[in-house]
C-alpha positions as CSV (number, residue, x, y, z in Angstrom):
1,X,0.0,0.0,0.0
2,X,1.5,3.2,-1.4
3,X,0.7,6.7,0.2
4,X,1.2,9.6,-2.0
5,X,0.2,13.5,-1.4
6,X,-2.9,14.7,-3.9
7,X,-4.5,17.6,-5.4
8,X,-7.7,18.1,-6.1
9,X,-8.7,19.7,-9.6
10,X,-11.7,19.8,-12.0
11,X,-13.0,17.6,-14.3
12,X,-11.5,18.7,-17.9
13,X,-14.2,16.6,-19.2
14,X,-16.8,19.0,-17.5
15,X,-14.8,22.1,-18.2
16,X,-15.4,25.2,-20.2
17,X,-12.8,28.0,-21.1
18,X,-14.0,31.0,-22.7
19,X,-11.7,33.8,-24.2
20,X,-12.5,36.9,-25.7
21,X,-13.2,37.2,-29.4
22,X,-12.2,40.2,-30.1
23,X,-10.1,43.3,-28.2
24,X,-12.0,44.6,-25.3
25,X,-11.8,46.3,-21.9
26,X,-13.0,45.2,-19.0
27,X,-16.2,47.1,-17.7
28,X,-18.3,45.1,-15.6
29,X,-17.7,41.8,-13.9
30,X,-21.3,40.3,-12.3
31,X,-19.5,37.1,-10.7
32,X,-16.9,36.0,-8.7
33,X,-14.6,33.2,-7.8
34,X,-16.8,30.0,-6.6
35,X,-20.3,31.6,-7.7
36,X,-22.9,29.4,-9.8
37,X,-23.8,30.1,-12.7
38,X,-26.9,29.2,-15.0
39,X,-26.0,28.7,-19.1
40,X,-27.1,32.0,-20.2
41,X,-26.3,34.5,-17.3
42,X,-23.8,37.1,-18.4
43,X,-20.9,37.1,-16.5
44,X,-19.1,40.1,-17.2
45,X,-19.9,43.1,-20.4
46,X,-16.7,44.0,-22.4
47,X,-16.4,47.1,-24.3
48,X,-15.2,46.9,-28.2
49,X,-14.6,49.1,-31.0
50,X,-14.8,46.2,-33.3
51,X,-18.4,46.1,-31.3
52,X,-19.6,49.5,-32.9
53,X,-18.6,48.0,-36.2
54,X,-21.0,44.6,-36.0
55,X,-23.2,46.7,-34.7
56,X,-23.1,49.5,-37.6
57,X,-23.4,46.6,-40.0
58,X,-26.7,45.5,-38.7
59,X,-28.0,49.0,-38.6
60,X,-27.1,49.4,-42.1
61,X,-28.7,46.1,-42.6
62,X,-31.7,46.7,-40.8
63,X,-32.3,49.8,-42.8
64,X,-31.6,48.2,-46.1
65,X,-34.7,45.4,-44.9
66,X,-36.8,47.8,-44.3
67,X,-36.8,50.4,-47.6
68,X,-37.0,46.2,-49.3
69,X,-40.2,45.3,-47.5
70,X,-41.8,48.4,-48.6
71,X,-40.8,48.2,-52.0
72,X,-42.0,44.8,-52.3
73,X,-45.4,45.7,-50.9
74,X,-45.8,48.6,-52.8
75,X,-44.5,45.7,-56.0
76,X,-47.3,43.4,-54.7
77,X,-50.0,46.1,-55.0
78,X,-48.7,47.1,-58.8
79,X,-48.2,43.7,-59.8
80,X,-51.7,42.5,-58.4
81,X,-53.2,45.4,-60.3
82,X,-51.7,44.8,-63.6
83,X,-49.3,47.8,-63.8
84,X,-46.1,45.7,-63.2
85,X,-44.7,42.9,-64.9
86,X,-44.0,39.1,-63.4
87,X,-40.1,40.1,-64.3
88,X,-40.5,43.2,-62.3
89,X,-42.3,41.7,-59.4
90,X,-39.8,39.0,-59.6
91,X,-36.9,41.4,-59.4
92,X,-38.6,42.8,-56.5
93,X,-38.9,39.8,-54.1
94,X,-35.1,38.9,-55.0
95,X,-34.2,42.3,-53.2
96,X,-36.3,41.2,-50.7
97,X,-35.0,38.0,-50.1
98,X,-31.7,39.1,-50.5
99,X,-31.9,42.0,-47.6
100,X,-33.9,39.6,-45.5
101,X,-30.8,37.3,-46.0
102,X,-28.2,40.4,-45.1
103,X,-30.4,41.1,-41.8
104,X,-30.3,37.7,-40.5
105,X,-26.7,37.0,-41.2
106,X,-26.0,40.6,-39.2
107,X,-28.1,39.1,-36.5
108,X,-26.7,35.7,-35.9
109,X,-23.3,38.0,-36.0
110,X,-24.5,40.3,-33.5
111,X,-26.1,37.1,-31.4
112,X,-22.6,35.3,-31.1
113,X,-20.4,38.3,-29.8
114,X,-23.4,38.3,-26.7
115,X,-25.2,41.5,-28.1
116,X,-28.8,41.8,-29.2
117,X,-30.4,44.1,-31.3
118,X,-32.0,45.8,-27.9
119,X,-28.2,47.0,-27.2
120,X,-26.6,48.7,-30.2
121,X,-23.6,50.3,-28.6
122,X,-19.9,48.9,-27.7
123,X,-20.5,45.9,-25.9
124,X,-19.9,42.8,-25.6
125,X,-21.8,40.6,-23.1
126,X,-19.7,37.1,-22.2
127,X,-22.6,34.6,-21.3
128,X,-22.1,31.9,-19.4
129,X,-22.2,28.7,-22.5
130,X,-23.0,26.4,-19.5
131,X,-24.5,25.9,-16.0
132,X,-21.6,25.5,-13.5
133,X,-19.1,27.3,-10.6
134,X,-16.8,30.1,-11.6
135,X,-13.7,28.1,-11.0
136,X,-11.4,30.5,-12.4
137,X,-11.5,33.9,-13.2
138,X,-8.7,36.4,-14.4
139,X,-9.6,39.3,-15.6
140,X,-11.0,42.4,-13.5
141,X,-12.4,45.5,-14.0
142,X,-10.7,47.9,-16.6
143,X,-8.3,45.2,-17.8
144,X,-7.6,45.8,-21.5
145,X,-8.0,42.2,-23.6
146,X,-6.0,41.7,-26.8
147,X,-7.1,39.1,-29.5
148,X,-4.3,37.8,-29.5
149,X,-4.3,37.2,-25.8
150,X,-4.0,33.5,-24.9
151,X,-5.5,33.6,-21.2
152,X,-8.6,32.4,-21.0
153,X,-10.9,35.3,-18.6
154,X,-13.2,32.9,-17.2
155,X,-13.5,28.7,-16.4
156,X,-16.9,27.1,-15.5
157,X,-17.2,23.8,-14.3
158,X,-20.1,21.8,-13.1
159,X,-17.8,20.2,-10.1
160,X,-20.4,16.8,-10.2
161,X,-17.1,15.0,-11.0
162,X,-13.7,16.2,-9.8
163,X,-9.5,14.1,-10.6
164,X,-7.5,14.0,-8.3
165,X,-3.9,13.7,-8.8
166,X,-1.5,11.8,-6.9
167,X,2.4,12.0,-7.2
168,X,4.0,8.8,-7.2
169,X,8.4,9.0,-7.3
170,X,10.0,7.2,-9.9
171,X,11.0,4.3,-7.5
172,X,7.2,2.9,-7.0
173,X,5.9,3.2,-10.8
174,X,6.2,-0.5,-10.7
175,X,3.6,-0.9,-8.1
176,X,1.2,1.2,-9.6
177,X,-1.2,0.0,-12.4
178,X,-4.3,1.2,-13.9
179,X,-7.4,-0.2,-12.1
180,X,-6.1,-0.1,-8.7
181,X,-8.0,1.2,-5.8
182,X,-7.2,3.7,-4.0
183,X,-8.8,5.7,-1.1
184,X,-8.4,9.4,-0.7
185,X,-8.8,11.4,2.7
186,X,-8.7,15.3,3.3
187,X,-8.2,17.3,6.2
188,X,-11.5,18.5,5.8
189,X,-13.5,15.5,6.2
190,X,-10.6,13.2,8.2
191,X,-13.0,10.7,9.1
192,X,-14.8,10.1,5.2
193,X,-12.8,7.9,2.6
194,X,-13.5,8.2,-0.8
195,X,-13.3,5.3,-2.7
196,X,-12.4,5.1,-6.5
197,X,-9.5,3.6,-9.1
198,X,-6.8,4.4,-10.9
199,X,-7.9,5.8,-14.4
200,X,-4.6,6.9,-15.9
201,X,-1.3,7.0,-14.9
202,X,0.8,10.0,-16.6
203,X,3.9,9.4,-19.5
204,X,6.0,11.9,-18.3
205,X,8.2,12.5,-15.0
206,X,8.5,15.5,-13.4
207,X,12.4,16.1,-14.2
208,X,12.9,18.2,-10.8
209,X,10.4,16.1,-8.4
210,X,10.8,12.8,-9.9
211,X,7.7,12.1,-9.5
212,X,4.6,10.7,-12.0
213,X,0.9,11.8,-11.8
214,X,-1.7,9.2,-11.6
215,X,-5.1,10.2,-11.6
216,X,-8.4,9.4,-10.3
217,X,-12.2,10.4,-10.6
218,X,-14.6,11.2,-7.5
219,X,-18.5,11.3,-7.6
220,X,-18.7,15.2,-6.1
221,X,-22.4,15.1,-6.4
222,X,-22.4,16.4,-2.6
223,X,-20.4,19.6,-3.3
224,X,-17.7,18.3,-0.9
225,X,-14.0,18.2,-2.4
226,X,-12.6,21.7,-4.0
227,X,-9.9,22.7,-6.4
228,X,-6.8,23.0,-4.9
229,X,-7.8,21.0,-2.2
230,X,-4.2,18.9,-1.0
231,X,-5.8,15.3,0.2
232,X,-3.8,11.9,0.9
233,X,-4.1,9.0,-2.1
């Protein structure tokens, strides 16, 4: 029987990362470190000059829609009373179609950078893609965000399932295998045991430790075990 310090960490399996998609500063942040979050609250609203221009797009697209509809209506009326011809007419609801086509494509754009078409200024709302806890968060308040910046500002994770990692030196690898059980305690609950097994044992040693990560999964349905957590494996 092998004792070997731990950490506890997420789930990457039940993990989401989200990065800014364009550059941005920082002007409100609505959560903090450890909250939970539904899939669809916004977490934080960004401002962007690239923003203004989506946004100027759909205006100019919305615009274009409109003058369309009317044309065609007034088409419709002309063409129902004999004063147009099917060519014409024809003509017409191709201008429609095509505008309608413009407008929807400006609105899906304006729907994935987290703006609707209630909010035409410069921002951009980062909504939460999943329900989960705010397991990491780095950005705050007035922090400028480059596209190019490979950070991610937020982590959500639903914490149901968390690994725990367990560093094994170099001289008991043999006496470790996928499959076997192991038992893991923490300071904060010293008298529960959770019980699990191996699932994967890691390819690479750390060159200053010596040591090899082996990991293992724990049912954290009861909200119990947190990142960062240090039990015994």
């Amino acid at each position: 029987q092998l004792t070997a310090v731990g950490e506890v960490s997420f789930s990457e399996q039940n993990v989401v990362r989200i990065y800014p998609i364009m550059s941005v500063t920082v002007a409100h942040i609505f959560v903090s470190l450890g909250d939970y979050v539904e899939k669809g609250q916004k977490l934080a609203t960004l401002l962007s000059t690239d923003m203004s221009q989506i946004q100027r797009d759909y205006n100019i697209a919305n615009s274009n829609f409109s003058v369309e509809e009317k044309n065609l209506a007034r088409a419709q009326e002309l063409f129902s009373s004999g004063m147009m011809s099917e060519k014409e007419f024809a003509s017409a609801k191709k201008d429609y179609n095509n505008a309608l086509s413009e407008l929807n494509e400006r609105t899906q754009i304006l729907k994935l950078y987290g703006s609707s078409i209630h909010e035409l200024h410069a921002i951009y709302n980062v909504i939460a893609p999943r329900s989960g806890y705010i397991v990491e968060r780095n950005i705050t308040e007035g922090t400028q965000i480059r596209t190019d910046n490979s950070t991610n500002i937020f982590t959500i994770s639903d914490l149901k399932t968390v690994w725990v990692w367990g560093n094994i030196h170099e001289s008991d690898l043999s006496k470790v295998a996928e499959g076997d059980e192991v038992q893991v305690k923490t300071i904060a609950y010293p008298d529960k045991v959770f019980n699990s097994r191996i699932k994967k044992i890691g390819t690479m040693l750390d060159p200053n430790s010596r040591v090899i990560k082996i990991r293992t999964e724990l049912n954290n349905s009861e909200g119990l075990l947190k990142p960062e957590m240090f039990p015994t494996v």
